[in-house]
PLY file of the C-alpha trace (Angstrom):
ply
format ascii 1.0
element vertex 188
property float x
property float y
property float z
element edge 187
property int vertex1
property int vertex2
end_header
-8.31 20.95 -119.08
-11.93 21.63 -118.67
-13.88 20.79 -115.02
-15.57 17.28 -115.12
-19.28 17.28 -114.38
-20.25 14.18 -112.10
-23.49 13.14 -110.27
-22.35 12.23 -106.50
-23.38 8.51 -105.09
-22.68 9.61 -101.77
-22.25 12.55 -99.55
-18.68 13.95 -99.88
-17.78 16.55 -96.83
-17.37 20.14 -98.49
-18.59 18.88 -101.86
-22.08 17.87 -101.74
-24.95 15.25 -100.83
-25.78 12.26 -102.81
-27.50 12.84 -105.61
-26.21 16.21 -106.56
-24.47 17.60 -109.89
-21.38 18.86 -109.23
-18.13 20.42 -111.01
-15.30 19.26 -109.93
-11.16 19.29 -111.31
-10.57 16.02 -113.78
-7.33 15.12 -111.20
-9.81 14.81 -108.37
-12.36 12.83 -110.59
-9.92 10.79 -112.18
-7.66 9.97 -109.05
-10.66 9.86 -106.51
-13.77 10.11 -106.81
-14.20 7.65 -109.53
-12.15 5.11 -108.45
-13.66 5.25 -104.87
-17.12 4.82 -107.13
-18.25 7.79 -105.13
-19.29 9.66 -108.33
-20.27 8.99 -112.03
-19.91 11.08 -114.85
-22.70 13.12 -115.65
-23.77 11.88 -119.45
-27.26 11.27 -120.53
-27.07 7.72 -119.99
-25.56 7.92 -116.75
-28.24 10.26 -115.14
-31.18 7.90 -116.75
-29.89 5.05 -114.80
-29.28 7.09 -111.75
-32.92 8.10 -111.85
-34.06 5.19 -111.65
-32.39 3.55 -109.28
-32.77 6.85 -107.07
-34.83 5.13 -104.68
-32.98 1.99 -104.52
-29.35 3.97 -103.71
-30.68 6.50 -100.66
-32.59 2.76 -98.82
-29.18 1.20 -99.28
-27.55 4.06 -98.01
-29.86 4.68 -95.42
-29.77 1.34 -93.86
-25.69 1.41 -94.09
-26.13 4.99 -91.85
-28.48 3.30 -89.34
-25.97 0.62 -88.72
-23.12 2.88 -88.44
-25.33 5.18 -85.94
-25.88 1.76 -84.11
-22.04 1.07 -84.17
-21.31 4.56 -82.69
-23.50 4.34 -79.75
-21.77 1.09 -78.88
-18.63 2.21 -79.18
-18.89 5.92 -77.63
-16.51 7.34 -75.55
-13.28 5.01 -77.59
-10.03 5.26 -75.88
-6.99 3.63 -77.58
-3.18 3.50 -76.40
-0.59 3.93 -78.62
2.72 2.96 -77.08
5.27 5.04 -78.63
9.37 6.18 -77.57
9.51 9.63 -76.89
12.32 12.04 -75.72
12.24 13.98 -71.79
10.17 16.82 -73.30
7.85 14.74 -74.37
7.89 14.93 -78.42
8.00 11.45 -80.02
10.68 9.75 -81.85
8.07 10.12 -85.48
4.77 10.41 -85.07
1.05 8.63 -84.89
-0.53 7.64 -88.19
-3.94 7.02 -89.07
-2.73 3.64 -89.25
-1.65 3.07 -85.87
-4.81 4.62 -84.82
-6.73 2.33 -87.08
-4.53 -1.04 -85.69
-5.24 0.29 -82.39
-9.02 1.11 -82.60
-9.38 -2.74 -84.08
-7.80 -4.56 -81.05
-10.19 -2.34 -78.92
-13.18 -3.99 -80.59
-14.16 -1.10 -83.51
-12.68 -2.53 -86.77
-11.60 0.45 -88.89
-9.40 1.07 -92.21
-7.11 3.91 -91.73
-8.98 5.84 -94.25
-11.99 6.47 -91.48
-9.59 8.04 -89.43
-9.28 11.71 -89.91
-6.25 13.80 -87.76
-6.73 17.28 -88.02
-3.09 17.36 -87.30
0.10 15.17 -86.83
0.45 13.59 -83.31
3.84 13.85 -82.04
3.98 14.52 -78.51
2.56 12.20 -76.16
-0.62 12.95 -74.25
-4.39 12.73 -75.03
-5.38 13.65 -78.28
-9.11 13.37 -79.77
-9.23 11.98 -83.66
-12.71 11.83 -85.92
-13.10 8.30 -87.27
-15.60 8.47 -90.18
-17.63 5.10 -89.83
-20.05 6.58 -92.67
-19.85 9.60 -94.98
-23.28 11.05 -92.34
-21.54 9.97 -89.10
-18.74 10.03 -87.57
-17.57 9.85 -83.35
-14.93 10.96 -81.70
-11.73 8.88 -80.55
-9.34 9.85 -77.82
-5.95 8.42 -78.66
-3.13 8.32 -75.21
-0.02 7.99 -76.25
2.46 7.16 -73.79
5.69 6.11 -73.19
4.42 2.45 -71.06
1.44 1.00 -70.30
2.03 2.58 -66.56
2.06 6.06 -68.29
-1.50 5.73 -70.59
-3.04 4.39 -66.94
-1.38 7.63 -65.26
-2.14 10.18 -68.13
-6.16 8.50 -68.62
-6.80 9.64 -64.82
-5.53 13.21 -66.12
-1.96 13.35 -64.40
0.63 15.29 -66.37
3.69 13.35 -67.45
5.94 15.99 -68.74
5.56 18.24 -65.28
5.69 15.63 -62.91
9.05 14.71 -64.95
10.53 18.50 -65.11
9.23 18.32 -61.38
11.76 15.01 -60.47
15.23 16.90 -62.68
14.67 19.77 -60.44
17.49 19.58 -57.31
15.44 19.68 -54.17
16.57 23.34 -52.33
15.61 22.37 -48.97
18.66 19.40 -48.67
21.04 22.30 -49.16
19.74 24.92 -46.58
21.43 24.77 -43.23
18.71 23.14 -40.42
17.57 25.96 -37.84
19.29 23.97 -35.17
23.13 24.45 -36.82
24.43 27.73 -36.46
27.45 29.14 -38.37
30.38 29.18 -35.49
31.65 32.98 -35.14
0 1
1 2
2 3
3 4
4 5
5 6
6 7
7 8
8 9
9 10
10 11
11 12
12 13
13 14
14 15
15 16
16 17
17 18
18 19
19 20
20 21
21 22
22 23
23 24
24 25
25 26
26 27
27 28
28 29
29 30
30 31
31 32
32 33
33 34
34 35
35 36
36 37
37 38
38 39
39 40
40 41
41 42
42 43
43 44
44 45
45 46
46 47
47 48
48 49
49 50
50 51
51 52
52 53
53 54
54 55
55 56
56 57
57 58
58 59
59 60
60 61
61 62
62 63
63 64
64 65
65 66
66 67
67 68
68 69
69 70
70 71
71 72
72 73
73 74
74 75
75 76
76 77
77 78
78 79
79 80
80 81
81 82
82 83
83 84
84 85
85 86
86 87
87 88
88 89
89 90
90 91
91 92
92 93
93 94
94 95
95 96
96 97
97 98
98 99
99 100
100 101
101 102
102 103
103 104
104 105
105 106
106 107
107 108
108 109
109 110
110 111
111 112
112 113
113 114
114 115
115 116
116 117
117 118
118 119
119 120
120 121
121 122
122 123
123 124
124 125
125 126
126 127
127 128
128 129
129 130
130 131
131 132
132 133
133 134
134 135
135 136
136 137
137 138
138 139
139 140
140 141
141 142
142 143
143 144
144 145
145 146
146 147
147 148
148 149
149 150
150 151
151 152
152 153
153 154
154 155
155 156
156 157
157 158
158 159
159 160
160 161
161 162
162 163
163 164
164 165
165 166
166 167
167 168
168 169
169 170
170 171
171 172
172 173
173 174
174 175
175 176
176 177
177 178
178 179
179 180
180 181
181 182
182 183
183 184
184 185
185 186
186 187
């Protein structure tokens, strides 16, 4: 099939800014950008009307940047918990999704969908780990997610103590309850 030719309503990260003609696959028009109403097609009548209400669609999304600007200078410096079960070395029983993220991020105060959060990679060991939640398509902050094992643990691991070496630490034997006191000596 032939590449679809679409005028952008909004910015779209490694695609373009609003306003802009681009060229994109029909499968990623079709399944997502057009649904999403993040794009029209490009036709005659389509680009008329865009004209004109130009002006009208960059104050709108102006003003919806300015409050999600406000939003992330309130809520700067996030931390969520995320409670998980996780073997001794430390690797979870499944993983973190953007939707415990997003579930978690809410009861903190910062009402999210699990589409604004963005992992760069699958969380499954616990620990710190810093997300991107989008809260507009201009501006996003970052999130540091502390998954533990207990509420104990998140307190432990947020003042930056290591869980998984304090643990190896405790299953080591300790050498100095089997080595003879200088006071015993071996009878000759």
């Amino acid at each position: 099939m032939a590449n679809v030719e679409l005028i952008l309503l909004q910015r779209i990260d490694k695609l373009g800014q609003m306003g802009e003609r681009v060229v994109v696959r029909p499968g990623y028009a079709r399944n997502f950008l057009l649904p999403q109403k993040k794009a029209v097609r490009a036709t005659k009548d389509n680009i008329a009307q865009f004209e004109a209400q130009r002006a009208q669609l960059e104050a709108q999304n102006l003003k919806r940047r300015e409050e999600a600007e406000r939003v992330a200078e309130r809520v700067s410096g996030l931390s969520v918990v995320v409670l998980r079960q996780a073997g001794d070395s430390g690797g979870l029983y499944g993983s973190v999704t953007a939707r415990d993220i997003a579930a978690a991020s809410t009861d903190s105060g910062l009402s999210i969908s699990r589409a604004q959060v963005i992992l760069g990679h699958p969380i499954k060991t616990l620990g710190l780990h810093q997300v991107r939640v989008e809260l507009h398509p201009e501006v996003s902050i970052p999130v540091t997610v502390n998954v533990a094992r207990s509420v104990e643990e998140a307190e432990r691991q947020a003042r930056g103590e290591t869980i998984a070496a304090e643990e190896a630490e405790d299953d080591q034997p300790d050498v100095a309850a089997f080595e003879p006191e200088a006071d015993e000596q071996p009878e000759a």
